[in-house]
C-alpha positions in Angstrom: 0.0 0.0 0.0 1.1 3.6 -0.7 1.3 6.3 2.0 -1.0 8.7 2.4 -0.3 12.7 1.0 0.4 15.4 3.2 -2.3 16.2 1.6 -5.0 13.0 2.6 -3.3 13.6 5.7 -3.9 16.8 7.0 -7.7 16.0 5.3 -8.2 13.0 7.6 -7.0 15.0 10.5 -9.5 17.5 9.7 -11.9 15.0 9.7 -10.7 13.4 12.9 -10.8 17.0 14.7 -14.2 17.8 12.9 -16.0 14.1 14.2 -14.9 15.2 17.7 -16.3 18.8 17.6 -19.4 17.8 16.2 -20.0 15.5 18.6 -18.8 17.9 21.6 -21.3 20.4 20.6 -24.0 18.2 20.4 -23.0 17.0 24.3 -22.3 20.6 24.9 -25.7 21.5 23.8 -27.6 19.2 25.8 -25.7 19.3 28.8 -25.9 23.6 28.8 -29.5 23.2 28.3 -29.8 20.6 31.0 -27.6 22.9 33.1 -29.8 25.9 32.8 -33.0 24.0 34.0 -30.9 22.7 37.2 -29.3 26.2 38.1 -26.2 25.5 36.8 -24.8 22.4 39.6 -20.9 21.5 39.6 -21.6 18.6 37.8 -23.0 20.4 34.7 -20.6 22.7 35.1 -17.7 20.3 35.1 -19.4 18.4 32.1 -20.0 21.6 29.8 -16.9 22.5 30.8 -15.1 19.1 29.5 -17.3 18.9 26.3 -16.0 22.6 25.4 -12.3 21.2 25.0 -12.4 19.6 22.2 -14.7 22.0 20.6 -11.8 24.6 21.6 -9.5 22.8 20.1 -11.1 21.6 16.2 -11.5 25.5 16.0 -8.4 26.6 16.5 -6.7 23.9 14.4 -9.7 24.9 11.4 -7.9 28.4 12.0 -4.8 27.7 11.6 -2.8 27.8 8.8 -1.8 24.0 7.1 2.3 25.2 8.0 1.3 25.1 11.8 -1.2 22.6 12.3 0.7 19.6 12.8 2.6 21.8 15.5 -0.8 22.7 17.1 -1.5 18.8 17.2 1.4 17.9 18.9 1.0 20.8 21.8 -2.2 19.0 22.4 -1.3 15.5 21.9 1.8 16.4 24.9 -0.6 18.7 27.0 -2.9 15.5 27.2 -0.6 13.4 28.2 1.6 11.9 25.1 5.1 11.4 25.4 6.5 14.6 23.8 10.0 12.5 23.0 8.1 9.8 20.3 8.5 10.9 17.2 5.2 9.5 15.7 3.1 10.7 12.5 0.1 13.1 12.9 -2.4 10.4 12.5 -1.5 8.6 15.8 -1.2 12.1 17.8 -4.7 12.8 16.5 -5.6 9.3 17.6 -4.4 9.9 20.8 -6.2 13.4 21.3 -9.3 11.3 20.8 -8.4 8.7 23.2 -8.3 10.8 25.5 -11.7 13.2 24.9 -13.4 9.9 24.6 -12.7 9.0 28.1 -13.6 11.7 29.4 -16.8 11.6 27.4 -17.1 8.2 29.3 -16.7 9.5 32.6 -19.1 13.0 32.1 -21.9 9.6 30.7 -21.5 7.6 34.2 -22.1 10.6 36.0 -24.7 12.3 34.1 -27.0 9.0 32.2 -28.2 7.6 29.2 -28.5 10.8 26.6 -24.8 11.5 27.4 -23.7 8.1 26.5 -25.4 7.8 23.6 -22.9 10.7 22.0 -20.3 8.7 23.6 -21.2 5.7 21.8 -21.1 7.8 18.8 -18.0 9.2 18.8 -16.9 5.7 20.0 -18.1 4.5 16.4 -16.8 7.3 14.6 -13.1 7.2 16.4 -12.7 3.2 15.6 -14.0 4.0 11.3 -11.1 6.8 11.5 -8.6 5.2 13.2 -9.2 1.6 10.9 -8.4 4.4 8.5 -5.6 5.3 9.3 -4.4 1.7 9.6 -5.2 0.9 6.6 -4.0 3.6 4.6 -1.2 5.3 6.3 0.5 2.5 8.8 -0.5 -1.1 7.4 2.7 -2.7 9.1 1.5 -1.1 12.9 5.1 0.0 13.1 4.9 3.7 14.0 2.4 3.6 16.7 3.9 3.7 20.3 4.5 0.8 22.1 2.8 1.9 25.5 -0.5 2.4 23.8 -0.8 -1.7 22.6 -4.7 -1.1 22.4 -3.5 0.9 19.1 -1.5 -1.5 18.0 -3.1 -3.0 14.6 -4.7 -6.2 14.2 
C-alpha cells in the first residue's frame, strides 16, 4: 500500500478533529440546556466544561494555517498526556487526542445517564471508522504507533 499525502493527511486530520467537535457540541448543547433547567450544579458545570475542550480545540486547528497545524497537534497530543520524546506521524497524535476526549466523554456519561452516553457511543463509532483508517491507509505494518499504547496497535 502507498502512504498517504500530506495532503490526505492533513484532510483525515481535519476529519478526525471535525467528528470530535461535532459530537462535543452536540453534548455541549444538551448538557448547557440541562444545566440551565438545574441552576447551573458543579456537575453540569464540570461536564460543559469538559465537552467545550475539544470543541476549543477543532477551531483553533480549522484556523490555523496547514504550516502550523501539525505543531498545534502535537502541543495538544503532549498537553494531554503523550510522550512529547516519540517521534510518531500526525495520525497517531490525532488518535491519541481522541483517546483521550473519549474517556472523558465516558466518565461525564456515568455521571450524568443515558443521553450522554449515547454521544459517547457515537464518537466511539466514529473514532474506531477513523482510526481503521488510518491503519489501513497510512501504517498497514503497525510500526509507527507507540508501544505503550498496545490497544492501538493493529490487528
Amino acid at each position: 500500500m502507498t502512504r498517504l499525502t500530506r495532503r490526505k493527511t492533513v484532510l483525515l486530520i481535519t476529519a478526525a478533529i471535525a467528528v470530535v467537535g461535532v459530537t462535543a457540541v452536540g453534548v455541549w448543547w444538551l448538557l448547557s440546556s440541562r444545566a440551565s433547567e438545574s441552576k447551573m450544579d458543579p456537575v453540569a458545570e464540570q461536564a460543559i466544561h469538559t465537552y467545550a475542550e475539544p470543541i476549543k480545540a477543532a477551531e483553533k486547528y480549522s484556523e490555523l494555517p496547514e504550516t502550523k497545524r501539525e505543531d498545534f497537534l502535537k502541543k495538544e497530543a503532549v498537553r494531554l498526556g503523550f510522550d512529547p520524546t516519540k517521534e510518531v506521524a500526525p495520525e497517531t497524535m490525532t488518535i491519541h487526542c481522541m483517546d483521550i476526549y473519549t474517556s472523558k466523554l465516558y466518565k461525564m456519561a456515568q455521571q450524568y445517564g443515558d443521553e450522554v452516553y449515547l454521544y459517547q457511543t457515537a464518537l466511539n463509532h466514529a473514532q474506531m471508522e477513523i482510526r481503521d483508517t488510518c491503519y489501513a491507509n497510512y501504517d498497514p505494518d503497525g510500526k509507527i504507533l507507540p508501544e505503550e499504547m498496545p490497544h492501538m496497535q493493529a490487528h
